[in-house]
Backbone as a chain_set.jsonl record, in Angstrom:
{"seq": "XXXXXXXXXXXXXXXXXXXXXXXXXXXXXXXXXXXXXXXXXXXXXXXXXXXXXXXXXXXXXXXXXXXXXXXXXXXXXXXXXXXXXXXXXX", "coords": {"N": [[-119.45, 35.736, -46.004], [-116.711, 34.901, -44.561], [-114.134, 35.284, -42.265], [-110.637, 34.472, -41.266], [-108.69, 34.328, -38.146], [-105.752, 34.755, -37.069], [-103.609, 33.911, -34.892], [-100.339, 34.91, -33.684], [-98.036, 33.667, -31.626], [-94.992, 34.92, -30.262], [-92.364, 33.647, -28.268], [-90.707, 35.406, -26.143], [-87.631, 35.619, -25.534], [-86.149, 35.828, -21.936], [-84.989, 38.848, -19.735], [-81.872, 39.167, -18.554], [-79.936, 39.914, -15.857], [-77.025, 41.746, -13.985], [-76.205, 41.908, -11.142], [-73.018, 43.459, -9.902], [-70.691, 43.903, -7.139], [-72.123, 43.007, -4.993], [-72.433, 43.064, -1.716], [-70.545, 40.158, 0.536], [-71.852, 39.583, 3.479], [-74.293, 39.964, 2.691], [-75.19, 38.814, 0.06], [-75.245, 36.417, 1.453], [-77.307, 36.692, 3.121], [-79.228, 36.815, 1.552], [-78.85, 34.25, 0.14], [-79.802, 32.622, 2.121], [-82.189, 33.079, 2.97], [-83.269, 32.075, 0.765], [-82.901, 29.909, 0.856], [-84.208, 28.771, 2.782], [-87.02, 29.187, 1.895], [-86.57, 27.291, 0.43], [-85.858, 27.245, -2.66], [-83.885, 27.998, -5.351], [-80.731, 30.714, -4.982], [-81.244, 32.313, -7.448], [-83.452, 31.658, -8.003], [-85.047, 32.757, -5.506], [-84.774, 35.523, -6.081], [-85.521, 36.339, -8.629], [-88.174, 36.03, -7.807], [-88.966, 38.103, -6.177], [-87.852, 40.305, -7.414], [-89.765, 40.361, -9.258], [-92.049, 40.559, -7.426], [-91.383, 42.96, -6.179], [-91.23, 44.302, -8.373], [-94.2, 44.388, -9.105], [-95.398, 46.14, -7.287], [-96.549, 49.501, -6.571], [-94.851, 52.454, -6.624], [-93.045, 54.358, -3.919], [-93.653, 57.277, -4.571], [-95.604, 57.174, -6.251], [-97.284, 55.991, -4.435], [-97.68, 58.162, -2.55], [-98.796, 59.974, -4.076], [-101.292, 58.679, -5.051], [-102.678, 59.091, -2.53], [-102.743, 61.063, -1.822], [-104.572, 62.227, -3.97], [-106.827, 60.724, -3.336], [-106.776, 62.019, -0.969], [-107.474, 64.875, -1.898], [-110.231, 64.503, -2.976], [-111.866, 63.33, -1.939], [-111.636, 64.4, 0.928], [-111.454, 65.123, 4.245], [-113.344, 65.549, 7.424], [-112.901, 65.981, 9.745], [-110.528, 67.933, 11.912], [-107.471, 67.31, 12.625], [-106.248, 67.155, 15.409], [-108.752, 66.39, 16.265], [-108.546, 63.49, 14.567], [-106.414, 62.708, 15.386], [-106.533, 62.204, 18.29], [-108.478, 60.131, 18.379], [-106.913, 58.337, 17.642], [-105.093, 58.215, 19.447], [-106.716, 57.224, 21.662], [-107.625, 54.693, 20.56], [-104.969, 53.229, 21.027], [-105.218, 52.645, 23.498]], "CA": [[-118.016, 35.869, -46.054], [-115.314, 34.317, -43.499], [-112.911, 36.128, -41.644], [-110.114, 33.859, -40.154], [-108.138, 35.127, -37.204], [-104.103, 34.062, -36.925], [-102.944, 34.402, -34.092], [-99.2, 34.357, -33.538], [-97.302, 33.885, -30.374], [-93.884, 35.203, -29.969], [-91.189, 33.604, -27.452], [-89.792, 36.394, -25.602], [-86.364, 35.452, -24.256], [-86.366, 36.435, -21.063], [-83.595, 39.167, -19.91], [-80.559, 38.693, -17.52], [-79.837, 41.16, -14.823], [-76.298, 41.225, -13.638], [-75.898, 42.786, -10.145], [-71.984, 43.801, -9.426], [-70.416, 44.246, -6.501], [-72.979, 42.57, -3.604], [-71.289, 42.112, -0.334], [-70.678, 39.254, 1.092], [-73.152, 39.699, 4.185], [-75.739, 39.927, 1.49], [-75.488, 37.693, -0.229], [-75.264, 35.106, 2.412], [-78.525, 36.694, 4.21], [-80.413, 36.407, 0.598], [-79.007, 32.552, -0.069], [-80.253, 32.222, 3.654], [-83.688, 33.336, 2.484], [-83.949, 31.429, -0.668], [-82.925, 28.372, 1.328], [-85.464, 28.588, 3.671], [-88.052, 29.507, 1.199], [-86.854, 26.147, -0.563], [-85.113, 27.731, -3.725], [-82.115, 28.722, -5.395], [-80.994, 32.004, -4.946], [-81.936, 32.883, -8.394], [-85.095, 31.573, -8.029], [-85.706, 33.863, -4.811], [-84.307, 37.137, -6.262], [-86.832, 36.473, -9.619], [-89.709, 36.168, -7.258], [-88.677, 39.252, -5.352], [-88.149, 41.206, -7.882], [-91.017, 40.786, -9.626], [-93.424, 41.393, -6.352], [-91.064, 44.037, -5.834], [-91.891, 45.28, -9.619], [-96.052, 44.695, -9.222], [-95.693, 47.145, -5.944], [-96.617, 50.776, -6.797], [-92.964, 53.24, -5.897], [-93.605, 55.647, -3.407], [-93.715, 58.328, -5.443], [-96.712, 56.939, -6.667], [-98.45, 55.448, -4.051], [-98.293, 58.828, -2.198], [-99.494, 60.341, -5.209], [-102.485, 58.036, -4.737], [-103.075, 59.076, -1.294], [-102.402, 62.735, -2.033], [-105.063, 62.822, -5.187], [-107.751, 60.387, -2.42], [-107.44, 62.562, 0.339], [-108.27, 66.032, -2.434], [-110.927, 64.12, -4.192], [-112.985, 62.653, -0.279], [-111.597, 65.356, 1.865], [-111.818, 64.832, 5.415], [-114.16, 66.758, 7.89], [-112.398, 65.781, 11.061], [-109.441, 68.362, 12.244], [-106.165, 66.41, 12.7], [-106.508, 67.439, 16.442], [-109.64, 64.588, 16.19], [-108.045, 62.495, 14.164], [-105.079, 62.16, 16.527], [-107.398, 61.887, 19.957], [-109.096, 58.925, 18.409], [-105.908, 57.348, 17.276], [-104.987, 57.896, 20.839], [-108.031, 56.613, 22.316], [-107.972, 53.325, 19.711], [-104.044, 52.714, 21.58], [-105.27, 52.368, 25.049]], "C": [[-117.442, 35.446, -44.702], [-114.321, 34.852, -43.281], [-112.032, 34.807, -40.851], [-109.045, 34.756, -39.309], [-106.838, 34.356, -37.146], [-103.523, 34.736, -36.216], [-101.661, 33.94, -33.763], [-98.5, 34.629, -31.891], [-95.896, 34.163, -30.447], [-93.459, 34.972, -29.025], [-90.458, 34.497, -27.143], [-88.671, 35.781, -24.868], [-86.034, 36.328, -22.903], [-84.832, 37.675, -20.464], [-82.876, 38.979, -18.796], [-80.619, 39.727, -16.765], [-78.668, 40.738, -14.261], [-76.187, 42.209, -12.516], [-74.153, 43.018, -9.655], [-71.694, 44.27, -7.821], [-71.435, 44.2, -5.097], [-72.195, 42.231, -2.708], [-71.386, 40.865, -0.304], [-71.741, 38.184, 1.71], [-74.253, 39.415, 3.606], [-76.138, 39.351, 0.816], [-75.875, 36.265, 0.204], [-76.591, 35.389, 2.651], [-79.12, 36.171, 2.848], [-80.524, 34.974, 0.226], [-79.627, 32.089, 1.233], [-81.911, 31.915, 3.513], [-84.236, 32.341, 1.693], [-83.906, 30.178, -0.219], [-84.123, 28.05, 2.079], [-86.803, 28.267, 3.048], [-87.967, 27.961, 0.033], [-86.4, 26.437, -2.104], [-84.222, 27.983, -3.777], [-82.471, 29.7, -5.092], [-81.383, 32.698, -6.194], [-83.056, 32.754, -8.731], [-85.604, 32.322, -7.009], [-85.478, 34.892, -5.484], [-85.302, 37.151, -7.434], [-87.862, 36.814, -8.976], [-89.732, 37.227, -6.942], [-88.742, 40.506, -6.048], [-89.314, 41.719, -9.021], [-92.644, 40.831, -8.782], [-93.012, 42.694, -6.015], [-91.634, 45.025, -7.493], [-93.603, 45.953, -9.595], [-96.21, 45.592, -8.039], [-95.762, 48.201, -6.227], [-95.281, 51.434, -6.001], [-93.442, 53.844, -4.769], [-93.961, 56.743, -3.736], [-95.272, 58.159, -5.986], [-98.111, 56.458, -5.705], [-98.667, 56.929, -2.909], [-98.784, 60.169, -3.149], [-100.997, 60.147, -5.277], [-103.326, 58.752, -4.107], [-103.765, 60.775, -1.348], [-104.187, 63.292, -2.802], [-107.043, 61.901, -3.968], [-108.138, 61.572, -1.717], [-108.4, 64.389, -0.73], [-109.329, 65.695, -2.833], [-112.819, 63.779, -2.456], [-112.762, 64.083, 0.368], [-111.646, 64.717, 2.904], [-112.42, 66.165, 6.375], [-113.927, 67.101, 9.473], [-111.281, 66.586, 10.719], [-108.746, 67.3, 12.606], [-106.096, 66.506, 14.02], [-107.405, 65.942, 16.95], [-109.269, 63.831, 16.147], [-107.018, 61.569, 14.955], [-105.894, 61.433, 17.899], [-107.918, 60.621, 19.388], [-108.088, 58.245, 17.909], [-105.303, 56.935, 18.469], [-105.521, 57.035, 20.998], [-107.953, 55.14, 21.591], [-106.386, 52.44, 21.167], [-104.091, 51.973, 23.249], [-105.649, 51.118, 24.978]], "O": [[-118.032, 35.891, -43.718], [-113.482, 34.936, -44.178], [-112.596, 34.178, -39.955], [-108.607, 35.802, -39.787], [-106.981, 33.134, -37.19], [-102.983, 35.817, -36.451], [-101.548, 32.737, -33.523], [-98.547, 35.668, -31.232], [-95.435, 33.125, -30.923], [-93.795, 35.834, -28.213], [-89.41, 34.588, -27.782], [-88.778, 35.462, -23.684], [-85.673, 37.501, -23.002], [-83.697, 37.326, -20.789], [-83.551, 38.488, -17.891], [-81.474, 40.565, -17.053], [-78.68, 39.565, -13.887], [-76.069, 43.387, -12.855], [-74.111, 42.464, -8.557], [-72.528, 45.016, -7.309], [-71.519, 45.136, -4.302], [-71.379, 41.311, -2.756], [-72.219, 40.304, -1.016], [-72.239, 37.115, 1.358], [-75.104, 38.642, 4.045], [-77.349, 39.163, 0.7], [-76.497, 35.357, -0.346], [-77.323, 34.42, 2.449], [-79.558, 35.023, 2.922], [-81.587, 34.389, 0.016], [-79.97, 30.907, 1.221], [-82.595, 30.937, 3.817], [-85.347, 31.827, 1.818], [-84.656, 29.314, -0.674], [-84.867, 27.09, 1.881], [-87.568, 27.388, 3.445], [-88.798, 27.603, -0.802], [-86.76, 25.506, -2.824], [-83.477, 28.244, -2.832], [-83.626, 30.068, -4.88], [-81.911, 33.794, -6.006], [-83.69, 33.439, -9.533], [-86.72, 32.759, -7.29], [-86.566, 35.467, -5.458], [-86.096, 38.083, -7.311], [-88.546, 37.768, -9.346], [-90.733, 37.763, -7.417], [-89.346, 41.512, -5.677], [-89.631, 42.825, -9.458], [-93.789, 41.018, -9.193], [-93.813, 43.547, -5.633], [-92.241, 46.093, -7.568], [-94.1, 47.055, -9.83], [-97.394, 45.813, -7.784], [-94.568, 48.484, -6.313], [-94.808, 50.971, -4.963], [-94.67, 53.76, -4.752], [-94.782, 57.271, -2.985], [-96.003, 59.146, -6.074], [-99.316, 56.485, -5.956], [-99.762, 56.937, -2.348], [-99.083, 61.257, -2.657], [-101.815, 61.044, -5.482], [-104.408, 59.127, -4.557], [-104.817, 61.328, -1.028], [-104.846, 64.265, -2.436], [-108.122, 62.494, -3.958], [-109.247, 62.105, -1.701], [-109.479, 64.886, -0.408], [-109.864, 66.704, -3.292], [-114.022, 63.98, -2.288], [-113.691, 64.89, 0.323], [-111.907, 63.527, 2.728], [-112.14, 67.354, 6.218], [-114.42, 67.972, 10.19], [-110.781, 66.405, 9.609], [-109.368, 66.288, 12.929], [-105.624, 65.392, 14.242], [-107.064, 64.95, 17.595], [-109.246, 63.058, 17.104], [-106.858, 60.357, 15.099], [-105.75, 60.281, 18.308], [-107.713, 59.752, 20.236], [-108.52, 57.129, 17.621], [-104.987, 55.772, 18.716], [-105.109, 55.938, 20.618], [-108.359, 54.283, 22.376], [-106.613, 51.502, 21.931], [-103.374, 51.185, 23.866], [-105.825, 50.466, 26.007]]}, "num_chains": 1, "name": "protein.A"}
């Protein structure tokens, strides 16, 4: 017996994002950016905000840190920890 497989792709239209009320200043510095970088400005602010999307929040990344440090522990007092953070600065 033969199984065939059909696979369909769906075209997602992609969605809009309308930001209101950007200063001026701000706008200028970000077309400043996107120029530099060789793009429109809607082609920087896409990129941006989707490295800014793939970036864990804070909320989460000291969540991370939080659930690391219970899980390792550390065996050095913070007293230590500090003196050799010193000691690395010199």
């Amino acid at each position: 017996m033969r199984f065939a497989c059909i696979c369909v792709i769906m075209h997602v239209m992609p969605t809009s994002i309308t930001i209101r009320d950007v200063p001026d200043d701000v706008r200028d510095e970000l077309a400043s950016r996107a120029g530099l970088a060789g793009r429109s400005l809607q082609e920087h602010l896409r990129a941006e905000l989707i490295a800014l999307a793939q970036r864990p929040s804070v909320a989460v990344l000291i969540a991370r840190v939080r659930e690391r440090k219970a899980s390792g522990g550390s065996r050095l007092p913070a007293r230590k920890i500090l003196a050799h953070r010193d000691r690395d600065r010199r």
